[in-house]
C-alpha positions as CSV (number, residue, x, y, z in Angstrom):
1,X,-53.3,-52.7,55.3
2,X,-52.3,-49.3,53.6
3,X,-49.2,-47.7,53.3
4,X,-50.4,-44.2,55.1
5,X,-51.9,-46.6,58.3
6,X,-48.4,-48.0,58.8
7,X,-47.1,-44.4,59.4
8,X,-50.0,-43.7,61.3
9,X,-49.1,-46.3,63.8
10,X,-45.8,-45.7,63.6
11,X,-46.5,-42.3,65.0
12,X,-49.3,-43.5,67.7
13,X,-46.5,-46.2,69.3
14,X,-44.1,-43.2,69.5
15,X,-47.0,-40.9,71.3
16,X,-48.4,-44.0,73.5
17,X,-44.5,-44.7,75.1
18,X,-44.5,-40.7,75.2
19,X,-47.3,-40.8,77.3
20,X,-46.5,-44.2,79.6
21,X,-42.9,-42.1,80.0
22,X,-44.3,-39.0,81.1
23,X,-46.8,-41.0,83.9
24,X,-44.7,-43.6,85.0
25,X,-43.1,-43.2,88.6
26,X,-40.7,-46.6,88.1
27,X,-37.7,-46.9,85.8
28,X,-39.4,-49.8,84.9
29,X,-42.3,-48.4,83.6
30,X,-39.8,-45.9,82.0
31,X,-38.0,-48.4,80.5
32,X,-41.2,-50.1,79.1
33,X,-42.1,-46.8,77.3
34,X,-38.8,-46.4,76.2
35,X,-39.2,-49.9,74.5
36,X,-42.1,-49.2,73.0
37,X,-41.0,-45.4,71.1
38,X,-38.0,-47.2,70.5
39,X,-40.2,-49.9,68.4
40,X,-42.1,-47.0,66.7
41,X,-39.2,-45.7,65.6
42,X,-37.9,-48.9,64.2
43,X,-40.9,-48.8,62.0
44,X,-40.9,-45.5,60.8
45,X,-37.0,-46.5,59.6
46,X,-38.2,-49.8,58.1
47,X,-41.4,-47.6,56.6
48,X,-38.8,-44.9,55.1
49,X,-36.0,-47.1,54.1
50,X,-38.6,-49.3,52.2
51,X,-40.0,-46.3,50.4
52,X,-37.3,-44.0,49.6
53,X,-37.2,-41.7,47.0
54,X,-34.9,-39.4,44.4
55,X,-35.9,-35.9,46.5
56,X,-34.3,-37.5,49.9
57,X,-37.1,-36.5,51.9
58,X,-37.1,-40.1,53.0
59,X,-34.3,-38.7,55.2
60,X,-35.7,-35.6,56.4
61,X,-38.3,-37.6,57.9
62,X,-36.1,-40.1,59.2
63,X,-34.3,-37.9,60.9
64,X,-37.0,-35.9,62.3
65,X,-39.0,-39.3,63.7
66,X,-35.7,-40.2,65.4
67,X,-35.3,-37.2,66.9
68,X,-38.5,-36.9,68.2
69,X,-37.8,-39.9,69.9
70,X,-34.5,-39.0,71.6
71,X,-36.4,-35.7,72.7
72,X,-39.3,-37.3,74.2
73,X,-37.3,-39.6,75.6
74,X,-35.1,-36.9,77.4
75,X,-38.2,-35.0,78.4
76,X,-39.9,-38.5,80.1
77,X,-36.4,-39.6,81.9
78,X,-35.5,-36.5,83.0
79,X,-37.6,-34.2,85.2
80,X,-37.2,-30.5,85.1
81,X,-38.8,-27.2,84.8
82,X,-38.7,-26.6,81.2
83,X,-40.2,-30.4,80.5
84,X,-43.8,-29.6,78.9
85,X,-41.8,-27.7,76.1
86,X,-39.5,-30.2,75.3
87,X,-42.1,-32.9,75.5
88,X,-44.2,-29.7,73.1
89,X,-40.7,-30.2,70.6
90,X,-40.8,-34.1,70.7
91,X,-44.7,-34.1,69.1
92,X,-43.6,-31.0,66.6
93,X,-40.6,-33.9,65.5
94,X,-43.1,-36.5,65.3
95,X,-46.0,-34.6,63.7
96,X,-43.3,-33.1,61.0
97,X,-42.4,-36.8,60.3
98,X,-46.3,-38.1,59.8
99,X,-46.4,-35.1,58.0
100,X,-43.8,-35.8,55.5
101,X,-44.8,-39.4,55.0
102,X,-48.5,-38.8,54.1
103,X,-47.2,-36.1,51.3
104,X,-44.8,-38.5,49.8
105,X,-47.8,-40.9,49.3
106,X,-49.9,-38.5,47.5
């Protein structure tokens, strides 16, 4: 498979436990979406590790997949007012990290 479909899913597991977070009414279904960004996330470390490079955007993106899952994770736990624009921040995270990844393999 290619390099830039690995990110790709990387991102897509992070958005489909997003979106089983946001519509589950159980901690248990919570959970299971928690499970499941948390395994996107391992991925996008393993896929930026792997591939790292001398400008250390490797890191930048790192950083900005992992914190796209601690917001999104916040946003689906947590139920409050304000939740559509943190959930809003948590795809800006993640979109900035597929982002990132698809430029450093051009």
């Amino acid at each position: 498979m290619k390099k830039s479909m690995w990110v790709t899913v990387a991102a897509a597991l992070i958005a489909a436990g997003a979106v089983v977070m946001s519509y589950g009414v159980d901690w248990l279904i919570d959970t299971a979406g928690c499970i499941v960004m948390l395994c996107g996330a391992l991925l996008a470390t393993v896929i930026a590790v792997k591939n790292r490079d001398d400008k250390k955007r490797w890191i930048v993106s790192l950083v900005c997949a992992w914190l796209g899952v601690v917001v999104l994770a916040i946003a689906g736990l947590v139920r409050f007012k304000g939740v559509v624009i943190l959930a809003l921040a948590g795809a800006v995270l993640i979109a900035v990290y597929w982002y990132i990844e698809y430029k450093r393999r051009r």
